[in-house]
N, C-alpha and C positions, 0 to 999 in steps of 0.2 A: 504493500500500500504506500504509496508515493501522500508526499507532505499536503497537494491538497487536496485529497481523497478524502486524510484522515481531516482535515480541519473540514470540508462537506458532512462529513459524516457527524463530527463534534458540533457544526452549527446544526443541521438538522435533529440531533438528539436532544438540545438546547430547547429548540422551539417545539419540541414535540410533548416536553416537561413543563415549559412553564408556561406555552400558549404565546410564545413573542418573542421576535427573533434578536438575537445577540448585540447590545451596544458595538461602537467602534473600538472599543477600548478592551470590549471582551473578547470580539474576535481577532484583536492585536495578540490578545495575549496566548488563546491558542495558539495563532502562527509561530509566536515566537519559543512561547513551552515546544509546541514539537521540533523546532530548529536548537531546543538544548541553550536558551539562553535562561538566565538567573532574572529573579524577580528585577535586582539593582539595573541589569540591564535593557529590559524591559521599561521601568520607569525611564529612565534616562533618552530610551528611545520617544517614550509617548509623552516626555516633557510632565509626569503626574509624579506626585511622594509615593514613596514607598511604601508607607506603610498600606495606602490606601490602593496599589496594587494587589499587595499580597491578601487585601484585607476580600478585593472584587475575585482573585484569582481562586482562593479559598470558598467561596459562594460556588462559584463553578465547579469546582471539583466536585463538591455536595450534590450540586442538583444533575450532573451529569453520574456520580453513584448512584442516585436513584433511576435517571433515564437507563444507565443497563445495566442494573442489577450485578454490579459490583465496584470493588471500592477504588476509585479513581483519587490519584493524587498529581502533584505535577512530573512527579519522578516516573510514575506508573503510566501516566496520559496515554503517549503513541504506543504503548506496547498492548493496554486494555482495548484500544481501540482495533487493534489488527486483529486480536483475539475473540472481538466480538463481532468483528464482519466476518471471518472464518467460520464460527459457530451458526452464522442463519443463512439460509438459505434465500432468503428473500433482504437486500439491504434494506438495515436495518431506518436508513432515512426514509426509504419508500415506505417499508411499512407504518411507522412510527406517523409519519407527514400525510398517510391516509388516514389513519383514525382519526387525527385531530382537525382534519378536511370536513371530517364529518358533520364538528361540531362547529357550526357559524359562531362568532363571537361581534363583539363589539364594547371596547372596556372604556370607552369615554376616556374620562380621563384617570382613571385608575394608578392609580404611586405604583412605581415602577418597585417591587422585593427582591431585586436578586439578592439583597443584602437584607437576612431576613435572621431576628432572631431567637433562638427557641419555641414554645408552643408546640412542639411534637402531642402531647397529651391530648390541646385541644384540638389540635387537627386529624388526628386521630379521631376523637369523638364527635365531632363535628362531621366528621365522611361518613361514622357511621348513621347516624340521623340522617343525611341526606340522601346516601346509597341506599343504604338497607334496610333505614324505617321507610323510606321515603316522607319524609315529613312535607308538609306541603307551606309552612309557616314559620319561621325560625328568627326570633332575634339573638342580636348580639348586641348585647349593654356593657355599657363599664365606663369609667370617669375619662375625662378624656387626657388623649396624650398615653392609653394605658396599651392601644395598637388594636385595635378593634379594625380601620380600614384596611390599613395592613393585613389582617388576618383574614378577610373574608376575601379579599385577592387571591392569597394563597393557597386558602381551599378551593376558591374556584380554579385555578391552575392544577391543582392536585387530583379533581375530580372531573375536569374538564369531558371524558371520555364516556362517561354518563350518562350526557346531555345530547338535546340536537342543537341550543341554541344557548350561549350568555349572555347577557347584557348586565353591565356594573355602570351607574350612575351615580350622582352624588346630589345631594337636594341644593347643595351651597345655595344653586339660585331661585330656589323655593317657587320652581313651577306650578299653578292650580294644579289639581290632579287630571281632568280632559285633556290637557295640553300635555303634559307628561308619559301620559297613556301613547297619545297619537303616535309624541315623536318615537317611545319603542316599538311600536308596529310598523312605523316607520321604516325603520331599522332594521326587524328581520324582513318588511316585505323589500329590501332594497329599491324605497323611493322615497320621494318625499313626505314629512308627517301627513297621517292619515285625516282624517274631517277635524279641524278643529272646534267647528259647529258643534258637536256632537257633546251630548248631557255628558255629566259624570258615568251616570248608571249607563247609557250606553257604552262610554268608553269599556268601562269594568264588566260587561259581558261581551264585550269583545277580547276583551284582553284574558278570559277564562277561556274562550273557546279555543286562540291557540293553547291554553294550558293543557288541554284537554286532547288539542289533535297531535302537538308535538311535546316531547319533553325538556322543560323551557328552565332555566336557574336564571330568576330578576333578582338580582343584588340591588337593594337603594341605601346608598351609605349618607348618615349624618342626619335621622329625622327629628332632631332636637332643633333643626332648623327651622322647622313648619310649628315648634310647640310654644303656646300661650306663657307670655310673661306676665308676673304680679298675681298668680292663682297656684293652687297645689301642683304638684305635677300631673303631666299625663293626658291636659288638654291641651287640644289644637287651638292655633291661631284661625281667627274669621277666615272664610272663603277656603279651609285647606280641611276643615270636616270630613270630606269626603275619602281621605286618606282612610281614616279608619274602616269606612264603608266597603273601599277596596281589601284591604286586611280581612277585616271578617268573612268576606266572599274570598278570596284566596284562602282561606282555613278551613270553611265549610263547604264548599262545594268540591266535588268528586272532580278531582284532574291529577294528571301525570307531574304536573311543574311542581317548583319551587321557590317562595320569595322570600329571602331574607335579607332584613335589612340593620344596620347598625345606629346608635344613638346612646347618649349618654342618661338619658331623660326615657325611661319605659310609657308610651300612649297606655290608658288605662282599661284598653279593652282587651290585651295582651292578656295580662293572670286571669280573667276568664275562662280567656279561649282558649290558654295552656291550660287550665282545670277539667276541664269539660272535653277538650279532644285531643287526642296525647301524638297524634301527627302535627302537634303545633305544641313548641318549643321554646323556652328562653335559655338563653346563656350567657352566664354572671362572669367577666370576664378579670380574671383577679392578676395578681403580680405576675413576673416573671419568674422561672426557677433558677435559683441562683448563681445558676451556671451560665444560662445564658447571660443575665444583668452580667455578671464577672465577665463574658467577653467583650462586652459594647464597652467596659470601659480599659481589657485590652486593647480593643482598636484603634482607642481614644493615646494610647501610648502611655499609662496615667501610669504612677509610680505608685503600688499601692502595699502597704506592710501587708504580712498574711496577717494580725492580728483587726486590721484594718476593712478586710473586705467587706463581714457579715454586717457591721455598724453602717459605712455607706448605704451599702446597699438597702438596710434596713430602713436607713433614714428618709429614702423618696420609694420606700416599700413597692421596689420592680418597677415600678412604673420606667419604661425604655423611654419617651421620651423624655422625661425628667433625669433620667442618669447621662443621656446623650448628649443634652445641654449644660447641664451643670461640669458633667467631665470637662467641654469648650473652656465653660468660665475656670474650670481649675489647671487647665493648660494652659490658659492666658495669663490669668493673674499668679498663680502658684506655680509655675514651671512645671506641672502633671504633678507635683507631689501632694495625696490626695490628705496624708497625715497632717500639712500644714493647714488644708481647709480645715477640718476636723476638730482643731483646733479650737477655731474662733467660735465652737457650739452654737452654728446656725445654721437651721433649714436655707438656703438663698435659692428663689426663686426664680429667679431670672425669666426667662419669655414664656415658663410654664404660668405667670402669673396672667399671661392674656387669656391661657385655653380657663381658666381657675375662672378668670373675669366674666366671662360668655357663658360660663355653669351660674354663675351667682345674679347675673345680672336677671334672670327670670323668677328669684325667691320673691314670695311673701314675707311682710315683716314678721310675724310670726316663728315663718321659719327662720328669721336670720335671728331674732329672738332664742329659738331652741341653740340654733348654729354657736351662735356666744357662749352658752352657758355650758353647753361640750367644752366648748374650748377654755373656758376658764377651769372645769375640772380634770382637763385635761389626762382624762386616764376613763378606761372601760366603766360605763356605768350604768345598773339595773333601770329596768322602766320606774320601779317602785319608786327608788332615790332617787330619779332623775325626775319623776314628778312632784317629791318634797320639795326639790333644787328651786323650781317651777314657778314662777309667779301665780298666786289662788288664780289671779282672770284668764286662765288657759285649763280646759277641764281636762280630765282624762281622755276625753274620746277625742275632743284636739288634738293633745299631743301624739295620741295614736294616728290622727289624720297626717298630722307634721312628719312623724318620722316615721310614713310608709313613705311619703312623699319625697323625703328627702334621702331616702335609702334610691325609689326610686328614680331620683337625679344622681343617683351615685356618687353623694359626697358625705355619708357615714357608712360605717361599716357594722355590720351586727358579728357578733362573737359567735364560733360554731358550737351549737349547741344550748349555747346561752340565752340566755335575758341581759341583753348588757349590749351598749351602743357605744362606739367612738367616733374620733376624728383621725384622720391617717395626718404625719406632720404635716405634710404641706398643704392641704386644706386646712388646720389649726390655724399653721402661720398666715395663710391668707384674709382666713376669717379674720383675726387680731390683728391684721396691719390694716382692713378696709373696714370692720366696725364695730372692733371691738378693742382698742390698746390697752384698755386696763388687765385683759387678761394673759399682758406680754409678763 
């Protein structure tokens, strides 16, 4: 196998895994792995740091181990690749590049993962909900910044072969639902959006009927975008009602698809409809596992004691992009040594504090009332005492309305198994720097 056979074969097994074909930089670096040059060389040619070669080179290796089912590295590259065109009878880019012919795509604008990390557990679980329950309903919640978009990329890339059709959108620009609907029928009918005349409820039994004749995975990421500020959680904003209406008809009615979509903030028709029909799903999307948090901030080049990791890490609890951004500011300010931040015993928030800002900005005062008083006693605490804590003009079934609501937005956490509610640090320090200082 001549050098660019094997890099044909490398870029078609690329795109055959992750649904999207190879940056310039990644297929530099095949060419240049099987020409036997060293990561230093490599960069030097593509004018890019090092570290952040080695950091895209390593992403490759991984997702091409999975593309053929065995373990690829850069030393291994050209030789697993001759070993795996010898083994099939059929090359392996023809076949790999027809399955995934199969399945039409269209990822908007979708974050680009090849630089993706951990959550093996939930992608795991998460394929098997979609494969093998087939669920027809599935959120993905969790505070933000915690990689919820991120993840539902990568399960779509992972289960891609499934399907007859993707589409991943994002609400950012908080389309009515009719319009919305159109442009993805749009989309698989390859033309322009379809009536934009047309009611919601028409939209929404059109958009079942393909559920029904092909089998369809609609990602909508970010529907905290469409949801009602200054009330509990879980209500829509005027004119975007209909959202829901879609929801419950994709959960109850009989079809082959699947939509799931991502949000920090759960619509309140959700724990129903996961009560009531168990092909409809939510998924609490929690920290990182420590291994992975430990690489994001090898990547970052940080200088970290081993007695050092678990406390970091503990302190913005997994959250990847709060350790992703904080690592920046300890590389700039503290030359990567992460014991010298550590030091000054502060949460610093840095640009996690706008995602913090867009969670809070939709609270009731009530809840920013509970929100404080978390944060003033700052440690796990029962409903029981946390209702003594309580001002009398908040009743019991209040504070029960507040903190589903605010579990719901995903900025307390409940203890497993417990009766007992927190604040993770970097929602404390937020809530106490925008309204509450006395409980600094």
């Amino acid at each position: 196998m001549d050098v660019k056979t094997a890099q044909e074969l490398a870029e078609a097994s690329f795109l055959a895994q992750t649904g999207k074909s190879p940056t310039d930089l990644q297929k530099e670096i095949f060419k240049q792995a099987l020409a036997g040059k060293t990561y230093e060389q490599i960069a030097e040619d593509c004018n890019c740091n090092d570290s952040y070669v080695k950091e895209v080179g390593s992403e490759l290796w991984r997702i091409l181990s999975s593309a053929l089912g065995r373990r690829v590295t850069k030393k291994s590259f050209k030789n697993v690749l001759m070993e795996y065109d010898r083994s099939l009878p059929t090359p392996p880019q023809q076949q790999k590049l027809s399955e995934v012919a199969r399945c039409k795509q269209d990822w908007g604008d979708a974050p680009d993962v090849s630089v993706f990390y951990g959550r093996r557990e939930e992608l795991t679980e998460l394929e098997r909900w979609l494969v093998a329950d087939r669920c027809r309903l599935v959120a993905l919640l969790g505070m933000g910044g915690i990689g919820k978009t991120a993840l539902s990329v990568k399960l779509a890339q992972q289960i891609q072969q499934d399907f007859d059709w993707i589409v991943w959108r994002s609400l950012d620009g908080c389309a009515p639902l009719n319009t919305f609907l159109a442009e993805i029928i749009g989309s698989i009918e390859r033309q322009q959006p379809a009536n934009l005349r047309e009611t919601s409820a028409d939209a929404i039994a059109r958009a079942i009927e393909y559920f029904s004749v092909q089998r369809c995975l609609l990602i909508i990421d970010n529907i905290e975008a469409i949801m009602e500020t200054g009330k509990l959680a879980g209500k829509y904003r005027d004119g975007y009602q209909d959202y829901g209406k879609f929801f419950q008809k994709a959960a109850q009615a009989n079809h082959k698809s699947c939509v799931l979509f991502t949000s920090s903030e759960k619509p309140q028709e959700i724990s129903l409809l996961a009560t009531r029909n168990r092909q409809v799903r939510v998924y609490k999307i929690g920290a990182l596992d420590r291994e992975a948090a430990k690489q994001i901030l090898l990547d970052r080049d940080l200088v970290v004691e081993q007695k050092d990791w678990n406390d970091f890490i503990d302190r913005y609890e997994g959250n990847p992009l709060a350790l992703w951004m904080i690592s920046a500011t300890i590389a700039n300010l503290f030359a990567g040594k992460t014991s010298d931040f550590l030091k000054t015993g502060t949460v610093f928030l840095g640009e996690v504090e706008g995602v913090l800002c867009e969670m809070c900005d939709r609270l009731t005062d009530v809840e920013v009332k509970v929100l404080c008083k978390l944060a003033a006693i700052n440690k796990p605490i029962a409903f029981s005492r946390l209702r003594e804590e309580i001002s009398a003009d908040i009743s019991s079934s209040v504070l029960m309305n507040v903190l589903e609501s605010l579990s719901g937005r995903s900025l307390i956490e409940t203890e497993v198994g417990k009766d007992s509610f927190r604040l993770q640090p970097v929602v404390r320090k937020y809530v106490v720097n925008r309204f509450d200082r006395k409980s600094s």
